[in-house]
N, C-alpha and C positions, 0 to 999 in steps of 0.2 A: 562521505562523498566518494561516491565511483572512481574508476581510475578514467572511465570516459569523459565523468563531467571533468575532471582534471585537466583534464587535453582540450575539452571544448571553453570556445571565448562566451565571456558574458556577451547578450543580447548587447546591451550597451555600448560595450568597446566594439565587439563586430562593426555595429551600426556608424560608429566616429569613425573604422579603421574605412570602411566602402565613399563613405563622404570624404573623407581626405583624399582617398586613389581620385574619384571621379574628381575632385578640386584639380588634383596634379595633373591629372590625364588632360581634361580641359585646358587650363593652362598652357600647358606642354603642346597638347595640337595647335591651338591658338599661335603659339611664338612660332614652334616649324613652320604652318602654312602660313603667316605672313613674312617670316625671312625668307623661306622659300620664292614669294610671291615679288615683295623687294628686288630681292638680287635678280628677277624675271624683269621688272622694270626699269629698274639699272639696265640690263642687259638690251633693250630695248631701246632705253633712251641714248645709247651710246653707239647703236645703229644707225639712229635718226639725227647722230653730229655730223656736220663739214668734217671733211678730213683733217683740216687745220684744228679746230675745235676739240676734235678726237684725239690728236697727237696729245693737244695741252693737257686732258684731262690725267691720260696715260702716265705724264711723266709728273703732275699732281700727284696722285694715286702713288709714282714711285720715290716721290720724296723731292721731284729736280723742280725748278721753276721755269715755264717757259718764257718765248716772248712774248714780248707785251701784246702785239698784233694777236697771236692766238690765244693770251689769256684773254685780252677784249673779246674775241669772239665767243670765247667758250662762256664768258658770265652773261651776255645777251643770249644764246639760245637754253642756260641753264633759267635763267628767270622767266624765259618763255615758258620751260617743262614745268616749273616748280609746283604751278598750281593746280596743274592736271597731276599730275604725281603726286600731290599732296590730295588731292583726291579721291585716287583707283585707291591709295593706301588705305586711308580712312573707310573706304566705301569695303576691300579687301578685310581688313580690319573686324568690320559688323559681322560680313557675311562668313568668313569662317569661323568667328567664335561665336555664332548663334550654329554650327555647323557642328561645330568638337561640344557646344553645350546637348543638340541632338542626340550627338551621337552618344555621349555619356548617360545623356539621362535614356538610352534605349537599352544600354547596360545594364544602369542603375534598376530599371523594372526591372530585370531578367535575373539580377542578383536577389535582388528584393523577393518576386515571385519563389526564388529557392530557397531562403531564405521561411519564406512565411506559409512555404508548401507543406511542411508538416502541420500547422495549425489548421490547416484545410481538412487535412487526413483526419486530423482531432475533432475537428467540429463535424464532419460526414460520421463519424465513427460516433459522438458524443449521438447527433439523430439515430442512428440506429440503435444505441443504447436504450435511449430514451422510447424505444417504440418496445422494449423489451428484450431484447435480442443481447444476452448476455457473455456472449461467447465471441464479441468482434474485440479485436488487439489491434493496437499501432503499432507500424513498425517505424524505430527511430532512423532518420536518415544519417550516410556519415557525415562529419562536418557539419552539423550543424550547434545551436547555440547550446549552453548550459541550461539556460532557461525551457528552450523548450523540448528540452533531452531530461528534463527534471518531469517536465509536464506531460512526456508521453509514459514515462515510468510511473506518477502516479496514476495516470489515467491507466493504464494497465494493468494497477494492481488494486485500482477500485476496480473496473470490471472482475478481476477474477476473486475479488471478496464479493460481490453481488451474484457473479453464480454458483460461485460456494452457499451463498445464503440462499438464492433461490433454489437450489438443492435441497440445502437442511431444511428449507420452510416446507418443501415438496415430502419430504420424508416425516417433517414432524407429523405435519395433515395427517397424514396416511395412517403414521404411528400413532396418533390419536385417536385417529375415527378405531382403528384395530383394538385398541387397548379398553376404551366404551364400548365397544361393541357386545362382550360377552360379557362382563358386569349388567346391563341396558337389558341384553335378552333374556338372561337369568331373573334379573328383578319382571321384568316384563312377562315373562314365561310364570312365575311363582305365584302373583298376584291376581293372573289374568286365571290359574287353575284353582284359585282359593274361591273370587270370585265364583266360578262356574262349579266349585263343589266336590273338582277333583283331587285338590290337596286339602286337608285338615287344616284349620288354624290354629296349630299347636305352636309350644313354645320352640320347639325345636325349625317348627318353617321359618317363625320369624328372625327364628338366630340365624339361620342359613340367610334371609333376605337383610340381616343387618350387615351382617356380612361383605355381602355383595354393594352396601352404601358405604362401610367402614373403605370398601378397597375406593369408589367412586370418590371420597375425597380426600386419598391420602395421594392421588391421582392431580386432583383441581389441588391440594396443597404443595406439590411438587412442584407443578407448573407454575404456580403462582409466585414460588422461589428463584425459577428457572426466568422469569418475565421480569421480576425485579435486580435481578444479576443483570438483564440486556436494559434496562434504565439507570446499571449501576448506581441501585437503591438498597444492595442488599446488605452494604455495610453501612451502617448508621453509627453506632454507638462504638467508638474503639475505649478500650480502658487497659490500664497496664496490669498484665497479669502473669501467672506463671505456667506454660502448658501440661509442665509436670501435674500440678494440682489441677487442672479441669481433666486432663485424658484419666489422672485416677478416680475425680469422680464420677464420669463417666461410663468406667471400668466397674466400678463396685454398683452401680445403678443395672447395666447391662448383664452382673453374671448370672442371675435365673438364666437369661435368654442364652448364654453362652453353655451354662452348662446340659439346658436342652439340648443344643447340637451337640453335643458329646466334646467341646474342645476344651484343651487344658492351657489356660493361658499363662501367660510368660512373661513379664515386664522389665523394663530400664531403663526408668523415668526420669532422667536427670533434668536438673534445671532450664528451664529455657524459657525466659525472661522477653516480652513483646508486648509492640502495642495491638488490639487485637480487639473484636467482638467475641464476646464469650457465648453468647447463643449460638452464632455460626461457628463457633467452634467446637461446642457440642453436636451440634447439630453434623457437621461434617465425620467427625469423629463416630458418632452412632450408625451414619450411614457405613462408614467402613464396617463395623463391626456388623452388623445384619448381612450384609454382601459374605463377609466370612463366616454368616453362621449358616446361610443361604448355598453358596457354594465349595466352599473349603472344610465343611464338616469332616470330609471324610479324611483329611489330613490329622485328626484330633489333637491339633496342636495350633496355639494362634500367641504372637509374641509382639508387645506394642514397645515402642518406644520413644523417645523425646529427645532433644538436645539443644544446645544453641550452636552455629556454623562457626567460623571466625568473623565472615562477612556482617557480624551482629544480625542474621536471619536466624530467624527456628525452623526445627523440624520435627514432622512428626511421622513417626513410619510403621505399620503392619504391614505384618510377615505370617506366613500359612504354611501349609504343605499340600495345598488344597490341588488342582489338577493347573493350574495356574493359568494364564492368559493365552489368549490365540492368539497365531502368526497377526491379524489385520486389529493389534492393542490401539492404533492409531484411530479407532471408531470405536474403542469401547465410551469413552469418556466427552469425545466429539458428538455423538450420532444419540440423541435423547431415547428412549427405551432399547438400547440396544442389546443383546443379548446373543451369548456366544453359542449355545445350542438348544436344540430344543427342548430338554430337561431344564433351562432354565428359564420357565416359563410362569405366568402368573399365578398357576397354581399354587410355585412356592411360597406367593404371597408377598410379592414385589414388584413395583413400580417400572423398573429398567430406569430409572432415572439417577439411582444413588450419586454412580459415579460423575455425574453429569453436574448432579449439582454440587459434589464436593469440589472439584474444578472449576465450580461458578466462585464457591467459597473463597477458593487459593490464590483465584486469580482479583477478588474485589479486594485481597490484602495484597494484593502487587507482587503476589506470586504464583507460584504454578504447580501441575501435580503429577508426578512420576511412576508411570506403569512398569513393572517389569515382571522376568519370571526370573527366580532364583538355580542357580549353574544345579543344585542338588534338589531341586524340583520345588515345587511352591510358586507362589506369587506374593511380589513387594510392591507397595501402594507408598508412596512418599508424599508427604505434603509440604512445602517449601511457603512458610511465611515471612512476611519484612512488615519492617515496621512502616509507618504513616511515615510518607512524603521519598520510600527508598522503591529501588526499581531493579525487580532482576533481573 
């Protein structure tokens, strides 16, 4: 909880504390203008006594008893006033507190309308959302409740996670149609010169045209990984296992492909005991290592490692020497085929997706995945696992 909602009252209590004022307020005019009104009729009827009558009342009033002659007098013209006075009172009575209820209840809207004036904002701002327009904020009013200081901060931060997304959806598009595009034309291009008798049907065209479908569905298999992480389907099966023993089978699976890049790898497996999908963890694992064999070959050096935290999380971390991460690490992992220059392009025979979906990985075990570049050059990839039902 904010420090603002702290200070701000529940809906609730606001709403009992403005009913009460307006209870007292009414009230309170109610008694003024009738004692007011009183002491005006008093004052009145005490014009309209005999002077005799007058005296007696006076020295009633101060405690003394008159004579008899003017107490007589003064009870015949008091029972005359009584029921006209008991009347203006009554009739005074209605009419000012149907007067102080008026005027309350013309408060009470104007408190109210402020009151419910940022739900108006919310619902004008909610239709514009709704028309697509992903870029409209509420702004929270001071003083107002917790409730609806709770409801202009979440509506604020759906909007700007919806055009964060409609961003990344604009970008995936993009980076899709780009990424099919030159697989598409190649196979297109290949087929279409085979056909017409300009290319040979040798074995060598076709391996060139497998090629080009081998890269087309390791593209739709990416994606298909990347779609099942945003249905958070892509952890099915957790079983207790040790990361030590999958990154070294892994490691001994991967070194043909390591020692093609020219790297000499390095290990310090220690235990690290979780609950975890072993597919996706291979699976994550292999994407590091291809990214390192892809870009940081020329570091000739690749060092993996394993641990458990104290927080009972694992970790799992490759380190390179390789030219390491650009200033804008914030989109390598974020932004689906991203890719930091243009040497690192499909030629080398990658997706631009690795990192993408080893952080879909990290984060379906309820954690998360660590870019950096190392102070003596290189780049560190960290993967931060928990177990089922822990939260980083």
């Amino acid at each position: 909880m904010t420090l603002r909602h702290a200070r701000a009252l529940p809906l609730a209590t606001l709403t009992a504390i403005v009913i009460a004022i307006m209870l007292l307020l009414s009230v309170g005019m109610a008694y003024i203008g009738v004692t007011w009104y009183s002491a005006h009729l008093e004052e009145n009827n005490n014009r309209s006594l005999p002077p005799e009558a007058a005296d007696a009342y006076r020295l009633v009033n101060e405690g003394r008893v008159p004579d008899e002659t003017a107490l007589r007098m003064l009870v015949e013209h008091l029972d005359a006033l009584v029921a006209t006075t008991d009347f203006k009172v009554q009739l005074a009575t209605l009419v000012i507190g149907l007067l102080s209820a008026l005027l309350c209840a013309i408060i009470g809207v104007y408190l109210a309308r402020r009151i419910a004036r940022p739900l108006e904002d919310l619902t004008d701002a909610a239709d514009i959302l709704r028309s697509g327009d992903f870029s409209v904020r509420v702004a929270a009013s001071p003083g107002t409740t917790r409730e609806v200081s709770s409801l202009v901060e979440t509506f604020n931060a759906l909007a700007t996670s919806l055009e964060k997304m409609e961003e990344r959806l604009r970008f995936n598009n993009m980076a899709v149609a780009h990424e099919l595009r030159t697989p598409l034309t190649v196979l297109q291009g290949g087929m279409q010169g085979i056909l017409d008798g300009v290319f040979p049907m040798d074995r060598k065209m076709l391996a060139d045209l497998l090629l080009q479908v081998e890269g087309l569905g390791r593209i739709v298999e990416d994606l298909r990984t990347l779609s099942l992480a945003i249905g958070q389907k892509l952890v099915l099966h957790r079983e207790d296992l040790d990361l030590a023993e999958v990154v070294e089978a892994v490691l001994s699976a991967a070194r043909p492909m390591l020692d093609t890049s020219g790297l000499k790898l390095q290990t310090s497996l220690q235990p690290a005991r979780i609950s975890a999908d072993p597919t996706r963890i291979r699976q994550a694992v292999l994407a590091l290592l291809e990214n390192a064999g892809r870009y940081a070959a020329s570091g000739g050096c690749l060092r993996c490692e394993t641990g458990q935290l104290p927080d009972g999380s694992a970790i799992i971390r490759v380190l390179d020497r390789g030219p390491g991460f650009p200033e804008d690490m914030g989109a390598v992992a974020v932004n689906p085929f991203w890719r930091g220059d243009a040497s690192r392009s499909r030629a080398s025979g990658g997706t631009g997706l690795g990192l993408s979906i080893v952080q879909a990985i990290a984060v379906a075990h309820g954690g998360h995945l660590n870019l950096s570049n190392r102070p003596d050059g290189g780049a560190m990839v960290e993967i931060h696992l928990y177990a089922e039902g822990e939260v980083s």
